[in-house]
N, CA, C and O atoms as a GROMACS GRO file, in nm:
protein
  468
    1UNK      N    1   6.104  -3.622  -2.239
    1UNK     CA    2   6.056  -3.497  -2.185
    1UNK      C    3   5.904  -3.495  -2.191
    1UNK      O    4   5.856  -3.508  -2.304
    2UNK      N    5   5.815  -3.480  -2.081
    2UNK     CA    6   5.674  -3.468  -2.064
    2UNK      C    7   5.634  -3.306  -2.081
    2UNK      O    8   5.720  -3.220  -2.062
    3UNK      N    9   5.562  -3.289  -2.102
    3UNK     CA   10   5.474  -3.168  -2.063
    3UNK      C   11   5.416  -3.119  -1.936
    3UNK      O   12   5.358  -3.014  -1.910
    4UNK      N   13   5.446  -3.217  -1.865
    4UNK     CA   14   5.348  -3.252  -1.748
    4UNK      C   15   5.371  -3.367  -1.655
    4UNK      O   16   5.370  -3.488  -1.680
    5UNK      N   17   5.393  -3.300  -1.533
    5UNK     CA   18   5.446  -3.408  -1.398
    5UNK      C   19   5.323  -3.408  -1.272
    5UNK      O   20   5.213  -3.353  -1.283
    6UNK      N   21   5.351  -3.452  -1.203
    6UNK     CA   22   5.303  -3.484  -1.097
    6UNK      C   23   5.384  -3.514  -0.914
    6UNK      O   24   5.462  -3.605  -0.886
    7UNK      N   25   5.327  -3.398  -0.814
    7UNK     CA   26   5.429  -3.442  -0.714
    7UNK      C   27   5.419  -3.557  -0.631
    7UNK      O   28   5.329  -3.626  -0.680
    8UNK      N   29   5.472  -3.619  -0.521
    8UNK     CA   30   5.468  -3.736  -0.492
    8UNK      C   31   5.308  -3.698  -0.403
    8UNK      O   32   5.219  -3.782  -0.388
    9UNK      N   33   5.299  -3.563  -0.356
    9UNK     CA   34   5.171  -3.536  -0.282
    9UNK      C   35   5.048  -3.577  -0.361
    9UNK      O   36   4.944  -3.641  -0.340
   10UNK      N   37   5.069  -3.553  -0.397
   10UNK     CA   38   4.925  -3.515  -0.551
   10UNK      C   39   4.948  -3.680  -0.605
   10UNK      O   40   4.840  -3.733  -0.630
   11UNK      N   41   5.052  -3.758  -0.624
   11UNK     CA   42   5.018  -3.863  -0.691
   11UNK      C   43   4.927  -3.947  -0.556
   11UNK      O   44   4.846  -4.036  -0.581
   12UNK      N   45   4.949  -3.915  -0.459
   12UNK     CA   46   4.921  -4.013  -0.363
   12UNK      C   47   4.746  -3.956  -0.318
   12UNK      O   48   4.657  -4.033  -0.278
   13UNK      N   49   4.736  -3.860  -0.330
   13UNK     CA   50   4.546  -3.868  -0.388
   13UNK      C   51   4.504  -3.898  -0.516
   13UNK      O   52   4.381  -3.891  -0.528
   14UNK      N   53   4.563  -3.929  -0.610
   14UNK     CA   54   4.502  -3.974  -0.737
   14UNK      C   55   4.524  -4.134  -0.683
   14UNK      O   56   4.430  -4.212  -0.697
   15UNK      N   57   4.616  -4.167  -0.638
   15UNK     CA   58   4.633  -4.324  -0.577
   15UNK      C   59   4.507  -4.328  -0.520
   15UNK      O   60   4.457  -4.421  -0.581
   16UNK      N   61   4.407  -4.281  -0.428
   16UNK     CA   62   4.355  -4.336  -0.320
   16UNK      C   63   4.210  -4.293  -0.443
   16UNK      O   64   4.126  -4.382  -0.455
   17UNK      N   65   4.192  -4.184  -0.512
   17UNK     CA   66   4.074  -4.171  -0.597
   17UNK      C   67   4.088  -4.268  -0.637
   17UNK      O   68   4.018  -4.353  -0.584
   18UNK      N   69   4.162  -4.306  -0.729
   18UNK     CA   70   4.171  -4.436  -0.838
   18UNK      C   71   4.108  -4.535  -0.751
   18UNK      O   72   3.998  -4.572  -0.793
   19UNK      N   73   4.151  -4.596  -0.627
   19UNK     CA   74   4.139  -4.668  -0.609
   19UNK      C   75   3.963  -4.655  -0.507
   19UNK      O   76   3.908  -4.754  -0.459
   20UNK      N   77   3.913  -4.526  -0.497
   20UNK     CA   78   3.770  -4.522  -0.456
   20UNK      C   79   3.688  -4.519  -0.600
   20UNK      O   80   3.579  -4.574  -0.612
   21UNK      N   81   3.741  -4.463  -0.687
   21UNK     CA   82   3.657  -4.431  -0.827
   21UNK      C   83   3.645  -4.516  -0.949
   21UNK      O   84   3.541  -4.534  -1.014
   22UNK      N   85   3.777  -4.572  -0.978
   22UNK     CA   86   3.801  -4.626  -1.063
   22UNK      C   87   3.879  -4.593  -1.156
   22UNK      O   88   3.997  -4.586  -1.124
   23UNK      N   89   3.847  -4.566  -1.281
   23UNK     CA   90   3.937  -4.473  -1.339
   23UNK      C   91   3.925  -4.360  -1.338
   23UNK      O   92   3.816  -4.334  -1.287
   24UNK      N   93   4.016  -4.210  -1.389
   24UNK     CA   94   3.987  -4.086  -1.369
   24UNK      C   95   4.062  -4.023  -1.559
   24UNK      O   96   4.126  -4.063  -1.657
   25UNK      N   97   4.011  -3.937  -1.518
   25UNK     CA   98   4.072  -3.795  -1.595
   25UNK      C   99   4.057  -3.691  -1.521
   25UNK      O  100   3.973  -3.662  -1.436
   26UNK      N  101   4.180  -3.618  -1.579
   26UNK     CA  102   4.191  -3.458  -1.504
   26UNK      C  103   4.164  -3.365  -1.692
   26UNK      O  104   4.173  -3.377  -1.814
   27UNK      N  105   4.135  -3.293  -1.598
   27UNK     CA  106   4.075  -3.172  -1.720
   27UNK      C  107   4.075  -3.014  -1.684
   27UNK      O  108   4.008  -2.969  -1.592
   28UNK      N  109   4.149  -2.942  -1.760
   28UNK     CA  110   4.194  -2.835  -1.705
   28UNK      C  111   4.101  -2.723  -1.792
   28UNK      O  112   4.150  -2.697  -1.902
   29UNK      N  113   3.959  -2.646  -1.757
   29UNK     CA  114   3.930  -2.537  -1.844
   29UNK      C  115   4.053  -2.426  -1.845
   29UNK      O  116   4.173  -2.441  -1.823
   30UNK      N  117   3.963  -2.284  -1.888
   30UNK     CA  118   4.021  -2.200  -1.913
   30UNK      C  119   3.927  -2.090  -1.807
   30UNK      O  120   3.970  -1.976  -1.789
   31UNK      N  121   3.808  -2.130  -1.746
   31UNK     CA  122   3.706  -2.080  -1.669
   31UNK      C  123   3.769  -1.968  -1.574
   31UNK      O  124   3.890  -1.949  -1.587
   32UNK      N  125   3.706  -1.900  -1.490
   32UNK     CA  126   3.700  -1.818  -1.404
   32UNK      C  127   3.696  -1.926  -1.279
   32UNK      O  128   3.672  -2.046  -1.289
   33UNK      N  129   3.722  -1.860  -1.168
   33UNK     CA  130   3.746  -1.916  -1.072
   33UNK      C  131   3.871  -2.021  -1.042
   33UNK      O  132   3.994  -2.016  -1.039
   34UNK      N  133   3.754  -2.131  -1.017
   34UNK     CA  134   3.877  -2.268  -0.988
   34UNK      C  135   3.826  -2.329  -1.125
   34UNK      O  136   3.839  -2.451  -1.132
   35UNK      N  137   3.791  -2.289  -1.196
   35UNK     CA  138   3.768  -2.328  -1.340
   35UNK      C  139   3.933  -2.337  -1.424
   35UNK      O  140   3.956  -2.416  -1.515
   36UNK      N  141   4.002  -2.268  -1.387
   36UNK     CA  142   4.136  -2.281  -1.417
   36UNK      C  143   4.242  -2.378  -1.372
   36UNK      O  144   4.352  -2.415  -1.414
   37UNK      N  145   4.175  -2.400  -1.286
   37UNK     CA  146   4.250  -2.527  -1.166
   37UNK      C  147   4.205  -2.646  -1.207
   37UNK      O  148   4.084  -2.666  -1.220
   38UNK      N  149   4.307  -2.751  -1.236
   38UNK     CA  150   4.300  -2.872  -1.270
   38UNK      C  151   4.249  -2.948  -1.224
   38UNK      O  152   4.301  -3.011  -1.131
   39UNK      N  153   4.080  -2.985  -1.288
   39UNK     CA  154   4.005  -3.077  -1.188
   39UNK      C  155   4.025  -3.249  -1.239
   39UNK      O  156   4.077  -3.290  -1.343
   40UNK      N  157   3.972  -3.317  -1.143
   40UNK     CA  158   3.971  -3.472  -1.150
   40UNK      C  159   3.858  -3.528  -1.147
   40UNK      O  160   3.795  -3.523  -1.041
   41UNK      N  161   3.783  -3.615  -1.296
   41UNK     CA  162   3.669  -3.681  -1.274
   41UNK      C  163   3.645  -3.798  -1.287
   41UNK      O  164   3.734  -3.831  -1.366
   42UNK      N  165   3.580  -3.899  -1.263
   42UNK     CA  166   3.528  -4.030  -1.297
   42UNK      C  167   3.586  -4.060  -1.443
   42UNK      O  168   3.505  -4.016  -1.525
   43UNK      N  169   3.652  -4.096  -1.481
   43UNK     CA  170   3.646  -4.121  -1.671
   43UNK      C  171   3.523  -4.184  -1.711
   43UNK      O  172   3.491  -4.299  -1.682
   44UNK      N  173   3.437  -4.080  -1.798
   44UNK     CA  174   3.288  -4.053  -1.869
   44UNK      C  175   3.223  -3.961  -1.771
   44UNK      O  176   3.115  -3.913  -1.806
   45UNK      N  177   3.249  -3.942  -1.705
   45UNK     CA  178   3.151  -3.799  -1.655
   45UNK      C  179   3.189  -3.675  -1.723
   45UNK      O  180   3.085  -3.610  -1.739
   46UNK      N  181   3.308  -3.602  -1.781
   46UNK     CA  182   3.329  -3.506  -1.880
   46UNK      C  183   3.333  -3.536  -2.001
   46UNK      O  184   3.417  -3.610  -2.052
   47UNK      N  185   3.254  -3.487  -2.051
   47UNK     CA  186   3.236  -3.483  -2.206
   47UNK      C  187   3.339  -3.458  -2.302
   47UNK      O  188   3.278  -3.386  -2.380
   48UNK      N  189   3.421  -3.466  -2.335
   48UNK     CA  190   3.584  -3.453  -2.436
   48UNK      C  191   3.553  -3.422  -2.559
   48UNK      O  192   3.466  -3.498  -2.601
   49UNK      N  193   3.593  -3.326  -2.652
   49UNK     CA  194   3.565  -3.311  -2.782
   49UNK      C  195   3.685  -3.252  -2.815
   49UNK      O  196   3.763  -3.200  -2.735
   50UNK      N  197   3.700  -3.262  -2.954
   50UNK     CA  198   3.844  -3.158  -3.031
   50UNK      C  199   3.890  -3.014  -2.979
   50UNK      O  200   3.992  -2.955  -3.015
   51UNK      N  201   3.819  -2.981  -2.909
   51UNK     CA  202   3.822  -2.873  -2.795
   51UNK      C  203   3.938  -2.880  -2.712
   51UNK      O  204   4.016  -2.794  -2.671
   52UNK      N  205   3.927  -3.059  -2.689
   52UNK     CA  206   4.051  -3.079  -2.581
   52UNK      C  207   4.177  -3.118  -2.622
   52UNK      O  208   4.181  -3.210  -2.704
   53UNK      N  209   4.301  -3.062  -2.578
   53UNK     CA  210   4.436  -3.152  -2.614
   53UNK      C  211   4.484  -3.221  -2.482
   53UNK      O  212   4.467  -3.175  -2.369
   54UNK      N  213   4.546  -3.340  -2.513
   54UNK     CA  214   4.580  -3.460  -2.441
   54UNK      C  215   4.740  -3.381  -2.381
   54UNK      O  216   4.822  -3.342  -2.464
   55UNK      N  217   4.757  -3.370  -2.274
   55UNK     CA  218   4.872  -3.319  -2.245
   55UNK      C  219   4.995  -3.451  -2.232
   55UNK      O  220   5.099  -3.475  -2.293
   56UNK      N  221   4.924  -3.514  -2.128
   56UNK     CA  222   4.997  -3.652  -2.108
   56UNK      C  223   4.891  -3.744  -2.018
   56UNK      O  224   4.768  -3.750  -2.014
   57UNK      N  225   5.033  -3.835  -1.927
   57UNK     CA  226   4.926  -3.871  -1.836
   57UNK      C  227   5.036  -3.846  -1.734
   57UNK      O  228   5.156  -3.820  -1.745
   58UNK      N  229   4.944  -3.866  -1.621
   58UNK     CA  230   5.002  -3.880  -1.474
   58UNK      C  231   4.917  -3.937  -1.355
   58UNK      O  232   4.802  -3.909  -1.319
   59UNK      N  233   5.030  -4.046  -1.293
   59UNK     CA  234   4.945  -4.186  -1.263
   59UNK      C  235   4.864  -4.256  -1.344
   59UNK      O  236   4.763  -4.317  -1.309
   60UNK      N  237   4.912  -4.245  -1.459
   60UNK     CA  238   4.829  -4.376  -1.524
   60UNK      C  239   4.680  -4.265  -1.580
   60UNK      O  240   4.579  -4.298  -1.643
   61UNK      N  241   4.708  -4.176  -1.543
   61UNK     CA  242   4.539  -4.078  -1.508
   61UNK      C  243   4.573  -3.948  -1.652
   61UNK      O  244   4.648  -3.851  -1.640
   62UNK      N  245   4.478  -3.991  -1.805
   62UNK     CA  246   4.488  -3.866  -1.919
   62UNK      C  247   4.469  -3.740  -1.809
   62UNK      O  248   4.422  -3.743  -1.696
   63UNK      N  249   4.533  -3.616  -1.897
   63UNK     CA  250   4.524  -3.469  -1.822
   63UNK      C  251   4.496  -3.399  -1.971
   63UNK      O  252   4.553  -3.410  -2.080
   64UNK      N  253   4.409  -3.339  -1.935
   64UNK     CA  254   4.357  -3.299  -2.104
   64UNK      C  255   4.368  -3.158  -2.036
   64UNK      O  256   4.402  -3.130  -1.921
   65UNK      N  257   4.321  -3.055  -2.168
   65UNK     CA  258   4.308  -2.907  -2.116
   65UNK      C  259   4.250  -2.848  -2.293
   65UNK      O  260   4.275  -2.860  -2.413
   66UNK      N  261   4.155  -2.779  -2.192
   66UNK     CA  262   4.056  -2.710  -2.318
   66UNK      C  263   4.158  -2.623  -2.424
   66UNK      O  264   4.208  -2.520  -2.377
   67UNK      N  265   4.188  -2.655  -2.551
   67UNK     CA  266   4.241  -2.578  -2.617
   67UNK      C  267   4.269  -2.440  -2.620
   67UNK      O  268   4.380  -2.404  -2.659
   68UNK      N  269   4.195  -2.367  -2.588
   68UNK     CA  270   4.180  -2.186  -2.536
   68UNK      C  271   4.297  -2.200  -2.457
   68UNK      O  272   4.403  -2.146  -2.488
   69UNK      N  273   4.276  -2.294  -2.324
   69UNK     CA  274   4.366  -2.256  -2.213
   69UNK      C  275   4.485  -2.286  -2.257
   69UNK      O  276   4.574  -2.205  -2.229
   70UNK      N  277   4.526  -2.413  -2.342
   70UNK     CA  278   4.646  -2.485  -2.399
   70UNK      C  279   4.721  -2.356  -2.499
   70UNK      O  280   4.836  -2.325  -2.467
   71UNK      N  281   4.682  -2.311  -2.571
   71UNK     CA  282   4.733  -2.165  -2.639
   71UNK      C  283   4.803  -2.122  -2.531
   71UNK      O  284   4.921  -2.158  -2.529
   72UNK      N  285   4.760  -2.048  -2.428
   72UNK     CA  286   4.838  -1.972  -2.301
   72UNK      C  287   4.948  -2.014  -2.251
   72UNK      O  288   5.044  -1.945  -2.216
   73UNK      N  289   4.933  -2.148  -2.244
   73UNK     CA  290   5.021  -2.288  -2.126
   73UNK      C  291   5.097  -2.353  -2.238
   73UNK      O  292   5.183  -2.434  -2.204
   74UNK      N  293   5.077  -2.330  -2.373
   74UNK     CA  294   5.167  -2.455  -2.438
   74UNK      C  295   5.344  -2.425  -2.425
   74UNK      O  296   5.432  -2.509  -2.444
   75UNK      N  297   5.361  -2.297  -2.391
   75UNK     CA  298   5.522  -2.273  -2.417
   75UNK      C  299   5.574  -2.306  -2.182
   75UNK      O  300   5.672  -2.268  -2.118
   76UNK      N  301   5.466  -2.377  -2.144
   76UNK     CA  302   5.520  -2.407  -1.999
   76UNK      C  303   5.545  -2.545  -1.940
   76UNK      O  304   5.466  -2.619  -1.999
   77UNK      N  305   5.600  -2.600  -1.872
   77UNK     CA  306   5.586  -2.720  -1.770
   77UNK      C  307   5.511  -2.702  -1.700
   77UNK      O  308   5.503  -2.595  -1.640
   78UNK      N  309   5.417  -2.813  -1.682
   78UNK     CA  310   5.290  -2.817  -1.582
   78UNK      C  311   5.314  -2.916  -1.484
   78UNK      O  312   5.303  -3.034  -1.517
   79UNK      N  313   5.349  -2.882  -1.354
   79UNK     CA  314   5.361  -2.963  -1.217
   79UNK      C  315   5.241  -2.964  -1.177
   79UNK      O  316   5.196  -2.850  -1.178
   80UNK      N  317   5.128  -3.079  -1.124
   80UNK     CA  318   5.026  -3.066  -1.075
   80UNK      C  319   5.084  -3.138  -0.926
   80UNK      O  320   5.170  -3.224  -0.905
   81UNK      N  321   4.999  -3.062  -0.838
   81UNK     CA  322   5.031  -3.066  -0.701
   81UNK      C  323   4.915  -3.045  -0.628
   81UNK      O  324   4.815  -3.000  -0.684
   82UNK      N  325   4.917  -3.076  -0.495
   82UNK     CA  326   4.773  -3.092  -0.411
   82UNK      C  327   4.778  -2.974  -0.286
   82UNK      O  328   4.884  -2.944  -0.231
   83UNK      N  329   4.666  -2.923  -0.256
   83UNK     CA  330   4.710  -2.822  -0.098
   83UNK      C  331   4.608  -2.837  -0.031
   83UNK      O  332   4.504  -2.847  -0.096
   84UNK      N  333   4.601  -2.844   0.100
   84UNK     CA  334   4.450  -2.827   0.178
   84UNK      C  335   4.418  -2.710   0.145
   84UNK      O  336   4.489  -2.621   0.100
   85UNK      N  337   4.258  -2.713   0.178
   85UNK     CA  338   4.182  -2.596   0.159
   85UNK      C  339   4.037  -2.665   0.031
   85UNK      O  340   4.025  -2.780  -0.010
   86UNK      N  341   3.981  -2.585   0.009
   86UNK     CA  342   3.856  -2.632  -0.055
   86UNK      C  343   3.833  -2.541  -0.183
   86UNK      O  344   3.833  -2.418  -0.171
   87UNK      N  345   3.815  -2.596  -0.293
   87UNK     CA  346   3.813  -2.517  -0.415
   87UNK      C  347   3.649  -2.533  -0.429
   87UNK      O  348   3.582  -2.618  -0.370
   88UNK      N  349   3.601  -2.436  -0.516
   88UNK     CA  350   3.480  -2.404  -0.578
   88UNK      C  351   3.485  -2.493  -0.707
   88UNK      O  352   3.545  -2.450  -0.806
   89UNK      N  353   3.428  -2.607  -0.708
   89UNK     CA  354   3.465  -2.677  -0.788
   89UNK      C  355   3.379  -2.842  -0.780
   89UNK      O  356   3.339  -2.887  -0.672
   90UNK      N  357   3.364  -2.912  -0.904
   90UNK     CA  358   3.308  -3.066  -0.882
   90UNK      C  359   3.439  -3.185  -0.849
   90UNK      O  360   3.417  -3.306  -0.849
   91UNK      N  361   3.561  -3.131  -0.824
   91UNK     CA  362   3.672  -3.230  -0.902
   91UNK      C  363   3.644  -3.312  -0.748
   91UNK      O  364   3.573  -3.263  -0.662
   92UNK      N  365   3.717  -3.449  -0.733
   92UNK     CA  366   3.676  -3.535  -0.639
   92UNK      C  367   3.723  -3.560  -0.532
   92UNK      O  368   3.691  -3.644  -0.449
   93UNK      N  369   3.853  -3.435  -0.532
   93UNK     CA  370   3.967  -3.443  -0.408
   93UNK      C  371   3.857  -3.363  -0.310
   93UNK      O  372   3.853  -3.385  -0.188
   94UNK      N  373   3.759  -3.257  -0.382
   94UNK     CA  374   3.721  -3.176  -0.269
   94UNK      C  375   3.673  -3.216  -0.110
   94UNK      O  376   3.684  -3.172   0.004
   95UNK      N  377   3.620  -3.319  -0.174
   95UNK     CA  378   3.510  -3.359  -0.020
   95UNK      C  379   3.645  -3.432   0.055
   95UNK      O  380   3.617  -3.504   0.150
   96UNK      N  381   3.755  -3.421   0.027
   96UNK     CA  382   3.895  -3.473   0.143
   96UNK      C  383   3.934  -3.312   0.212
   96UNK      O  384   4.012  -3.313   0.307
   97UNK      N  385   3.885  -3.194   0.169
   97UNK     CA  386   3.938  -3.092   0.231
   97UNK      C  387   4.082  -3.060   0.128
   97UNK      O  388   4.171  -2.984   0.166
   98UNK      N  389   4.086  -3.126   0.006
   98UNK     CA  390   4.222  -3.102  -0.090
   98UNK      C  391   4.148  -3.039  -0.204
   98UNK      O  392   4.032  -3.064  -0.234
   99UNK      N  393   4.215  -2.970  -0.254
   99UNK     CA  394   4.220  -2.945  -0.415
   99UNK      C  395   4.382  -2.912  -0.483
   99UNK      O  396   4.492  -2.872  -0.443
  100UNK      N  397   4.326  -2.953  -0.593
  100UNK     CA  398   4.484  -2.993  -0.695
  100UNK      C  399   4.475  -2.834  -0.726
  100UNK      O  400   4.394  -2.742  -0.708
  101UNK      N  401   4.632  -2.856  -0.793
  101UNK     CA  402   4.694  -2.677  -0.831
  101UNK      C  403   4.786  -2.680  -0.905
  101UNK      O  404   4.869  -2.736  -0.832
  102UNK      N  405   4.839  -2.660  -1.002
  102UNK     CA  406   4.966  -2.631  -1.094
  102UNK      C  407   5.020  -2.512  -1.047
  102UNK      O  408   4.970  -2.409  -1.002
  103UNK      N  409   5.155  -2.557  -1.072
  103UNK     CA  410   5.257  -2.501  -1.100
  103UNK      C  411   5.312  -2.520  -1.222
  103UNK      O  412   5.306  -2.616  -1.298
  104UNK      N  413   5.382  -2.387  -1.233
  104UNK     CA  414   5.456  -2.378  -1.360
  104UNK      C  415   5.583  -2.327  -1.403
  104UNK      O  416   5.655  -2.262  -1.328
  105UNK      N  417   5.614  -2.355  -1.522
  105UNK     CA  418   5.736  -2.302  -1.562
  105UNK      C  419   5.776  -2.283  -1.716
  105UNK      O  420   5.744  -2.364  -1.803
  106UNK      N  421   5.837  -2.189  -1.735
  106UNK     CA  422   5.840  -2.145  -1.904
  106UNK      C  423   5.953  -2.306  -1.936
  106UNK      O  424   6.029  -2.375  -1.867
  107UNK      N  425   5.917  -2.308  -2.048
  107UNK     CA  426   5.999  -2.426  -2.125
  107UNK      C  427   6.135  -2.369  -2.179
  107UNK      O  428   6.173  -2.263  -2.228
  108UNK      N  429   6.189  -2.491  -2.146
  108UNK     CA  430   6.336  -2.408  -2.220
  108UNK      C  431   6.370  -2.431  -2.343
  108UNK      O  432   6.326  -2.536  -2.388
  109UNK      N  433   6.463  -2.342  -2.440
  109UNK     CA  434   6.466  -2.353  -2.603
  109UNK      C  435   6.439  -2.467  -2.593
  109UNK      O  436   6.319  -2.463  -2.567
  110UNK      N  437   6.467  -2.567  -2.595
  110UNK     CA  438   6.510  -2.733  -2.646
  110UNK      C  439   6.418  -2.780  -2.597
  110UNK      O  440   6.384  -2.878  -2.663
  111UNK      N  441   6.335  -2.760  -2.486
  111UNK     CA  442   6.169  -2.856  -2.473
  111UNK      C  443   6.082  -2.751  -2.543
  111UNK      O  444   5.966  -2.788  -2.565
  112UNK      N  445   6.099  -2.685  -2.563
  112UNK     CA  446   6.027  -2.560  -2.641
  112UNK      C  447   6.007  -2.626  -2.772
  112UNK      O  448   5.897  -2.671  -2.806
  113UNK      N  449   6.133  -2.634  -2.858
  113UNK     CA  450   6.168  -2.703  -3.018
  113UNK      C  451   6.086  -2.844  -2.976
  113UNK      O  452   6.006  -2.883  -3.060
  114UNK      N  453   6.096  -2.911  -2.874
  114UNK     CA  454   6.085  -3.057  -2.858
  114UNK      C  455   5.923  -3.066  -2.851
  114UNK      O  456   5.859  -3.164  -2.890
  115UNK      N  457   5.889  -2.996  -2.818
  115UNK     CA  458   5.700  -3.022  -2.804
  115UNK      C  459   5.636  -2.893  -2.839
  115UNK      O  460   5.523  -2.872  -2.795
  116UNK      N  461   5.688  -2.815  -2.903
  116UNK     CA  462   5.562  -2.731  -2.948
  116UNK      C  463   5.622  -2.745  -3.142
  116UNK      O  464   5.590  -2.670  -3.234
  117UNK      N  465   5.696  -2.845  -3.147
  117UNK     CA  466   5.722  -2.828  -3.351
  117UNK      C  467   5.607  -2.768  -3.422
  117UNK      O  468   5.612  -2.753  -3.544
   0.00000   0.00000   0.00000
């Protein structure tokens, strides 16, 4: 059981970043705006500190999320998924006319017991 998936849409722009960027991380604040929305960067262009918890990965690609926000989100499933349109934001899908987006869902007793012990 993950914390955290990825749809076949959304894996297939982290496919084509990866393969313009190199490696990536996604990093989810707790910000205003699209600050809440799960962005994607270069791995070493965001700075990471105990601040952040490691959710999982998807595509091969860490998904961290600022602790503040992880409090809110820890009792959910996080689907990250892609939509046209343009977010206010640095993450690297933008300049394709995409930005990433979660979806969610409350955890049930037993992934509940299973990842939040």
């Amino acid at each position: 059981m993950e914390r955290i998936q990825i749809t076949e849409a959304a894996a297939k722009v982290v496919k084509q970043l990866k393969a313009q960027h190199g490696d990536l991380i996604f990093h989810q604040s707790g910000g205003c705006c699209d600050g809440s929305s799960p962005m994607v960067f270069e791995k070493g262009e965001m700075y990471l500190d105990e601040s952040d918890v490691l959710l999982g990965q998807i595509e091969g690609v860490n998904f961290y999320m600022n602790i503040d926000q992880f409090e809110y989100w820890k009792h959910t499933h996080l689907t990250v998924d892609v939509t046209e349109g343009r977010g206010a934001s640095f993450s690297l899908e933008i300049p394709l006319g995409l930005r990433f987006l979660i979806h969610s869902r409350l955890l049930t007793d037993e992934e509940n017991e299973r990842l939040n012990k």
